[in-house]
ChimeraX commands (.cxc) that place a marker at each C-alpha (Angstrom):
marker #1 position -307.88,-6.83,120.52 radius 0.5
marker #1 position -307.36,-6.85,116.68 radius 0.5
marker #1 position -306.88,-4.51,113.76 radius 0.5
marker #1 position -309.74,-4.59,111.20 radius 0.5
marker #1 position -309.58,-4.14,107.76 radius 0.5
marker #1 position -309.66,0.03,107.30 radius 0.5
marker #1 position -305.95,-0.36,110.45 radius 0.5
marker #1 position -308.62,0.69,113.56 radius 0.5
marker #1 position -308.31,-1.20,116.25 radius 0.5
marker #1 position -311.36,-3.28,117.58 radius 0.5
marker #1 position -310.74,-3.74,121.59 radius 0.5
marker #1 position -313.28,-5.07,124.44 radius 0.5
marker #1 position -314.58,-2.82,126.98 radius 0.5
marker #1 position -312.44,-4.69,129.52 radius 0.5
marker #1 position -309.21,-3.73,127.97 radius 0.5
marker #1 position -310.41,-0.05,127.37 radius 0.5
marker #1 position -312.39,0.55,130.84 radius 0.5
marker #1 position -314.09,3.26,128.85 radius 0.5
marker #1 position -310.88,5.36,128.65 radius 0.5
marker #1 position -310.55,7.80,125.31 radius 0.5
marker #1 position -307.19,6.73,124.73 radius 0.5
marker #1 position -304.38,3.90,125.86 radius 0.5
marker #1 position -300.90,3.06,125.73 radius 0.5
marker #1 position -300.08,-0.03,123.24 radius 0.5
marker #1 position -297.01,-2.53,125.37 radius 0.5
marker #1 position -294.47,-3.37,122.95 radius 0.5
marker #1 position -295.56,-7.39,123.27 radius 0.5
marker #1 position -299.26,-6.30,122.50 radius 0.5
marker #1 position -297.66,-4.26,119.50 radius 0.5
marker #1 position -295.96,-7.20,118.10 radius 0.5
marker #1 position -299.16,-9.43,118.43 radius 0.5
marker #1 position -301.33,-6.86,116.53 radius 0.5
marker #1 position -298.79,-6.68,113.72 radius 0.5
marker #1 position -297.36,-3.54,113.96 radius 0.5
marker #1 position -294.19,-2.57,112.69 radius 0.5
marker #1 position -291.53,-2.87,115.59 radius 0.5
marker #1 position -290.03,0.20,115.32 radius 0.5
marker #1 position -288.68,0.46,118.88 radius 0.5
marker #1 position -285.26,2.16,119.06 radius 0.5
marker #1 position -285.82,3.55,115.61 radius 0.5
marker #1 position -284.42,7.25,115.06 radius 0.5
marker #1 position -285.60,9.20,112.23 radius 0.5
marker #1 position -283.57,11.43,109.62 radius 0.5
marker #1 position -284.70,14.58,112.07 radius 0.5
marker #1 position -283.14,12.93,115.31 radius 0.5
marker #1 position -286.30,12.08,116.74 radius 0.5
marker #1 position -286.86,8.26,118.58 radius 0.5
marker #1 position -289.65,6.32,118.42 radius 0.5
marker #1 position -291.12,5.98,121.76 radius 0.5
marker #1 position -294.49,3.84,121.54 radius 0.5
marker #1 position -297.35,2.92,120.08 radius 0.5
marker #1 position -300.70,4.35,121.70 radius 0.5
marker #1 position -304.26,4.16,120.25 radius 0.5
marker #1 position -307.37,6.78,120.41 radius 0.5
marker #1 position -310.69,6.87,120.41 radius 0.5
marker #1 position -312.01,8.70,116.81 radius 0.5
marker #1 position -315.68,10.14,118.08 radius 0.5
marker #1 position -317.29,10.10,114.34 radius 0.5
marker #1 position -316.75,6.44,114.27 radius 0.5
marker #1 position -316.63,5.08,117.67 radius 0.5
marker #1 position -313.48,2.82,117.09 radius 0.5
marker #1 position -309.67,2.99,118.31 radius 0.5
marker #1 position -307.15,4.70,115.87 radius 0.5
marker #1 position -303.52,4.10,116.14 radius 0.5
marker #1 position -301.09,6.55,116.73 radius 0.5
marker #1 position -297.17,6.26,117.00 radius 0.5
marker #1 position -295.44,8.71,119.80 radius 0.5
marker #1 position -291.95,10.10,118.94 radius 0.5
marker #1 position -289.70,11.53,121.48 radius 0.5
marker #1 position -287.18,14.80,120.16 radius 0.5
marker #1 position -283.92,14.96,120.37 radius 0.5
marker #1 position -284.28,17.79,123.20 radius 0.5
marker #1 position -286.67,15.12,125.25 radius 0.5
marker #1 position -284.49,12.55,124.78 radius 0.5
marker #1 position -281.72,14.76,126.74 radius 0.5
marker #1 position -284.43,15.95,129.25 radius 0.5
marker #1 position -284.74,12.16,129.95 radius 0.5
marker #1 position -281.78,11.03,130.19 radius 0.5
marker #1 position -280.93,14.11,133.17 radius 0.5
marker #1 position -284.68,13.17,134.61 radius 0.5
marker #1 position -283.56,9.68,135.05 radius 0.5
marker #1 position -280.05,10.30,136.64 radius 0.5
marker #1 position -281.86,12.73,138.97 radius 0.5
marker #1 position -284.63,10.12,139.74 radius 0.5
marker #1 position -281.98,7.71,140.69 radius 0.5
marker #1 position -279.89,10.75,142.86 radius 0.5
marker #1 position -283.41,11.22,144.86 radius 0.5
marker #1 position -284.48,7.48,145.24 radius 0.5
marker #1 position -280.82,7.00,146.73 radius 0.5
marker #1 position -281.30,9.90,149.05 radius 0.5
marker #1 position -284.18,8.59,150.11 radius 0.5
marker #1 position -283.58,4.89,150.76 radius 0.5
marker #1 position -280.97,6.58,152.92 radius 0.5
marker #1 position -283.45,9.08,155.06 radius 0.5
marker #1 position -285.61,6.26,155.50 radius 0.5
marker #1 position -283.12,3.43,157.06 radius 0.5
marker #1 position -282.38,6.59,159.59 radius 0.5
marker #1 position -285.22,7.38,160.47 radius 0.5
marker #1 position -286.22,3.22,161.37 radius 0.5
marker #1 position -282.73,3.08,162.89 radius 0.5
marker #1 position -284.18,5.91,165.29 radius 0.5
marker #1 position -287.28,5.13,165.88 radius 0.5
marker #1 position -285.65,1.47,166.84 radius 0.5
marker #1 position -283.37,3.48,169.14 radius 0.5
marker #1 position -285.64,4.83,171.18 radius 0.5
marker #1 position -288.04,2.19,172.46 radius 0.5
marker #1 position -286.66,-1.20,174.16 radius 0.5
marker #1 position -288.50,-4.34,173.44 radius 0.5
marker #1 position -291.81,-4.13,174.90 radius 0.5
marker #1 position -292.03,-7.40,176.73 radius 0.5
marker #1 position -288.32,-8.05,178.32 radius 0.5
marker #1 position -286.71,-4.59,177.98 radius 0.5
marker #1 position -283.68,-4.93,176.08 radius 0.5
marker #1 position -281.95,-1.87,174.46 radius 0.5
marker #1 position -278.45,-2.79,173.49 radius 0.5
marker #1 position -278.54,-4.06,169.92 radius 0.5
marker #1 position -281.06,-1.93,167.40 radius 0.5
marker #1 position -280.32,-4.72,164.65 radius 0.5
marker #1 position -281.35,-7.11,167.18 radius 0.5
marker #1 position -284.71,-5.37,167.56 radius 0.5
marker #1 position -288.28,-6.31,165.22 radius 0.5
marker #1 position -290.72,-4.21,164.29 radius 0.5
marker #1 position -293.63,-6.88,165.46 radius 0.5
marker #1 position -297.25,-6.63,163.68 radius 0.5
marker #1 position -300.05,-6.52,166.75 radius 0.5
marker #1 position -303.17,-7.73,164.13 radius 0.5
marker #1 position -302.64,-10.16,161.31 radius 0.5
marker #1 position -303.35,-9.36,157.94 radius 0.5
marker #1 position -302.81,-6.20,155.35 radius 0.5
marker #1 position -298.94,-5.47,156.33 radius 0.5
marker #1 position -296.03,-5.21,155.13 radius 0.5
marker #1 position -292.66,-5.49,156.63 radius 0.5
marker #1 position -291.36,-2.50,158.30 radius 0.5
marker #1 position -287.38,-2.98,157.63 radius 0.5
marker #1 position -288.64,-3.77,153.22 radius 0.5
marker #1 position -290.33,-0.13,153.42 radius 0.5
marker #1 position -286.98,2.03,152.21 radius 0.5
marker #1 position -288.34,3.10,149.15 radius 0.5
marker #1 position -291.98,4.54,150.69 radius 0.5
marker #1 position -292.48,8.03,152.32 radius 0.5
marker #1 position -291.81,8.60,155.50 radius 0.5
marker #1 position -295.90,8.93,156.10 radius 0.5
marker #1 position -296.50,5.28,154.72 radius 0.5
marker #1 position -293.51,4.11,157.02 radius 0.5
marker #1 position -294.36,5.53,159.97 radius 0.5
marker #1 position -298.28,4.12,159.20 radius 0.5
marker #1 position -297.07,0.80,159.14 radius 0.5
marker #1 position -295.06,1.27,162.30 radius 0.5
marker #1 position -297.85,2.69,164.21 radius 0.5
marker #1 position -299.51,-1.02,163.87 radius 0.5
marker #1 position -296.34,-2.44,165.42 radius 0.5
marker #1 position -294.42,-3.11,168.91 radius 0.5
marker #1 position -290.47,-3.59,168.85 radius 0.5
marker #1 position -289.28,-6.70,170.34 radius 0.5
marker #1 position -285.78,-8.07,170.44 radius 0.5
marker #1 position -285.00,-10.61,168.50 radius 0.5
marker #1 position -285.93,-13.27,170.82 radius 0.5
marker #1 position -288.93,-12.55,172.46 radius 0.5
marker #1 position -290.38,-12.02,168.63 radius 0.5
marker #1 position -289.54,-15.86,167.84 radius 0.5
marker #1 position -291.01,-16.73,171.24 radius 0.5
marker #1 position -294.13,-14.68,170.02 radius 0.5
marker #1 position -294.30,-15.86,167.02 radius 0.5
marker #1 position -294.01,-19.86,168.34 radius 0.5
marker #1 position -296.84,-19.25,170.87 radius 0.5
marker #1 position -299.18,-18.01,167.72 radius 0.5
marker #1 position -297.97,-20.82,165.58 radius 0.5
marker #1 position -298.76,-23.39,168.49 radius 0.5
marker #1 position -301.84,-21.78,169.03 radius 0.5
marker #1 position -303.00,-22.18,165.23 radius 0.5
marker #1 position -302.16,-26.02,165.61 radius 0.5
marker link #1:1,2 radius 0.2
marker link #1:2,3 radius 0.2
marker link #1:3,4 radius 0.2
marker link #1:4,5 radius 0.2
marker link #1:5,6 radius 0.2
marker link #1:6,7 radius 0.2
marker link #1:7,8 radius 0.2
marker link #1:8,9 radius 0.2
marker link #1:9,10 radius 0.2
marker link #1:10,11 radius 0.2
marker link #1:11,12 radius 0.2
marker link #1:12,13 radius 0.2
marker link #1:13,14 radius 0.2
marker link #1:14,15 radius 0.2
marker link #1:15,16 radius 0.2
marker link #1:16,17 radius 0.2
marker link #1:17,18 radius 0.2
marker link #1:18,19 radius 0.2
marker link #1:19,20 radius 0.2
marker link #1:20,21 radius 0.2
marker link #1:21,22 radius 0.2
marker link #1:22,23 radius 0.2
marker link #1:23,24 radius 0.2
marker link #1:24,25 radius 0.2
marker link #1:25,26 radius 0.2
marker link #1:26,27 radius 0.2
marker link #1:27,28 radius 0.2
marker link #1:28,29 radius 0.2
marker link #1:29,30 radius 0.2
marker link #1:30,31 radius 0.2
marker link #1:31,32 radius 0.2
marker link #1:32,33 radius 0.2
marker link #1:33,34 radius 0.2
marker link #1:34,35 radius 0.2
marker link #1:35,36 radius 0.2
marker link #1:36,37 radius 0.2
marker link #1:37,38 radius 0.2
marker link #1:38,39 radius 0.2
marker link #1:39,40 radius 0.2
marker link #1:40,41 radius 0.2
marker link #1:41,42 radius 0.2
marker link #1:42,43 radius 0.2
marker link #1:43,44 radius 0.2
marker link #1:44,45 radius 0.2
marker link #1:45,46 radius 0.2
marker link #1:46,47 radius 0.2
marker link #1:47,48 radius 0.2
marker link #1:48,49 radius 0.2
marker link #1:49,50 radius 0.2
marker link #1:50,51 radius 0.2
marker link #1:51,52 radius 0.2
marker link #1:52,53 radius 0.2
marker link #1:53,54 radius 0.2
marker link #1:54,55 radius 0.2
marker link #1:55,56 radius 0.2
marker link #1:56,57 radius 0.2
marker link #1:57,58 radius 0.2
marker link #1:58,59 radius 0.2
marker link #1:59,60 radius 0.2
marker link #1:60,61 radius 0.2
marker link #1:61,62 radius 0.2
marker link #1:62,63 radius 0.2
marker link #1:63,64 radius 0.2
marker link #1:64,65 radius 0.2
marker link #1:65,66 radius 0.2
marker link #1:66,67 radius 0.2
marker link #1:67,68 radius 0.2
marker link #1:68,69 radius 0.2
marker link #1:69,70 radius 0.2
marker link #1:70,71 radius 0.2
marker link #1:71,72 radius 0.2
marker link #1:72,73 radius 0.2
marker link #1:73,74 radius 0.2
marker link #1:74,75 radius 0.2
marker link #1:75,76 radius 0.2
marker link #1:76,77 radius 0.2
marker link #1:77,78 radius 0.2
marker link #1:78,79 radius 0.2
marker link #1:79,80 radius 0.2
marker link #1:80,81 radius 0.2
marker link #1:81,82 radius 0.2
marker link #1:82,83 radius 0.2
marker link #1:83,84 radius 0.2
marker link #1:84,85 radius 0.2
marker link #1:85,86 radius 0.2
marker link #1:86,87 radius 0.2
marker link #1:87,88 radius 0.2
marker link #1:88,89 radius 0.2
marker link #1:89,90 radius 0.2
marker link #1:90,91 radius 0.2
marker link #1:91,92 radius 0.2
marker link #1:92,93 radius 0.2
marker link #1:93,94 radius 0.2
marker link #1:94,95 radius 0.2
marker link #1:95,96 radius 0.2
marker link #1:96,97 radius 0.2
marker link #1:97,98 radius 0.2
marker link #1:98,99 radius 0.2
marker link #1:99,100 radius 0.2
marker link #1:100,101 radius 0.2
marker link #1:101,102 radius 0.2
marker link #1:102,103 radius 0.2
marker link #1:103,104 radius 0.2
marker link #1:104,105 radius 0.2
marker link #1:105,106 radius 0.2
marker link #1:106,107 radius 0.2
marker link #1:107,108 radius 0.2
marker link #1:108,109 radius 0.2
marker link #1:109,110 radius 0.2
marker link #1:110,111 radius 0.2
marker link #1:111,112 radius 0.2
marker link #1:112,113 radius 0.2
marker link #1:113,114 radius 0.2
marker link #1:114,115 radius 0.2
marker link #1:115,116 radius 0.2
marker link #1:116,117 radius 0.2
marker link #1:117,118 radius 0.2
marker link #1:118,119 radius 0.2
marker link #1:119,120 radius 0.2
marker link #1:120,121 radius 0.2
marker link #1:121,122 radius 0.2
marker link #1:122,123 radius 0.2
marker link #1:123,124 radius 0.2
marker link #1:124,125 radius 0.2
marker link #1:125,126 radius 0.2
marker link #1:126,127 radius 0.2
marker link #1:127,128 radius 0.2
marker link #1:128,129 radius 0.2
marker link #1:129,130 radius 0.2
marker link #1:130,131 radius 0.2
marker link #1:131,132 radius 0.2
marker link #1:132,133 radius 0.2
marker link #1:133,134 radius 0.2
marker link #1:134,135 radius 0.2
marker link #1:135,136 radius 0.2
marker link #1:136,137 radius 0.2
marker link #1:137,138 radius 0.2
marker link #1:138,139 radius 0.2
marker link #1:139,140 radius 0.2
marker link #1:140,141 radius 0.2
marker link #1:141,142 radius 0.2
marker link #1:142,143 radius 0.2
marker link #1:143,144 radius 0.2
marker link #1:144,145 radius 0.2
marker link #1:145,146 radius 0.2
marker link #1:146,147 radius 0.2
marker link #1:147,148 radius 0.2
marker link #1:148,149 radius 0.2
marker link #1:149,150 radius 0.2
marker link #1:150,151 radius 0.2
marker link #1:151,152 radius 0.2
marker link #1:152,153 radius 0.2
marker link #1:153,154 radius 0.2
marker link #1:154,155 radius 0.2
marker link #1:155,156 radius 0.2
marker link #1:156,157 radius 0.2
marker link #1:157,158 radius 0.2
marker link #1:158,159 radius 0.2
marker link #1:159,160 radius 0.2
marker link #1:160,161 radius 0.2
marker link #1:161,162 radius 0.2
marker link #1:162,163 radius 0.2
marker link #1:163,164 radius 0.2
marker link #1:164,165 radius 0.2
marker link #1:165,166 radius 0.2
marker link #1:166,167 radius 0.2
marker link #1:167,168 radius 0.2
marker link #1:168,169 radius 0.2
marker link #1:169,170 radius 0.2
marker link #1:170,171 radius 0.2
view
């Protein structure tokens, strides 16, 4: 990726993936040699936000384009993000109840043990392509209860005693 001599940008189909237009990362910005403008604010209040390039038909090359965010958007933003953070927080929280509850009701499946639910393992039946139930906070509740449909719960200690008689088994 490189700027000619008439300021279009020359870029491989690799980079482009036959998209009509792209966003420009600040780093690739600063390698093209383009003026860093980031946290710039014009006489009118508006902010620069990023670079992005197009695709001009008549020519068949990249033009580049600077994005500036208005005062109102800026404000928007600022309210979208504290909201975004409200809503991941609530949900982190929904989730680690509903795993707390699905732990809850189902003792370990090979000695029977129901005391503890922070003693208890979400245990993956086939290897491969998962992900650790108790890491899953931040998905939907569909995507966690996915993963937990390819699990059994096991206390604590019959999961190490599992997991010993597959690592012997390997050796």
């Amino acid at each position: 990726m490189y700027l000619d001599e008439d300021n279009f940008l020359i870029v491989s189909d690799i980079i482009t993936k036959g998209r009509k237009s792209f966003f420009i990362s600040k780093k690739r910005s600063i390698k093209l040699g383009l003026k860093d403008k980031y946290n710039t604010v014009r006489e009118d209040g508006y902010k620069f936000g990023f670079y992005y390039a197009r695709l001009l038909r008549q020519c068949d090359k990249y033009k580049i384009y600077e994005s500036w965010i208005s005062p109102d958007n800026q404000k928007k933003r600022v309210i979208w993000k504290k909201h975004n953070r409200q809503s991941d927080k609530i949900r982190v929280k929904r989730n680690k109840v509903f795993i707390k509850k699905v732990k809850s009701r189902y003792p370990c499946q090979i000695c029977g043990y129901n005391k503890c639910n922070d003693a208890k393992h979400f245990h993956h039946i086939k290897r491969g392509g998962k992900r650790k139930v108790s890491g899953m906070k931040e998905y939907s509740i569909e995507s966690i209860k996915e993963e937990i449909r390819k699990c059994i719960i096991l206390c604590a200690n019959c999961h190490a005693e599992v997991h010993e008689k597959e690592r012997n088994s390997y050796e």
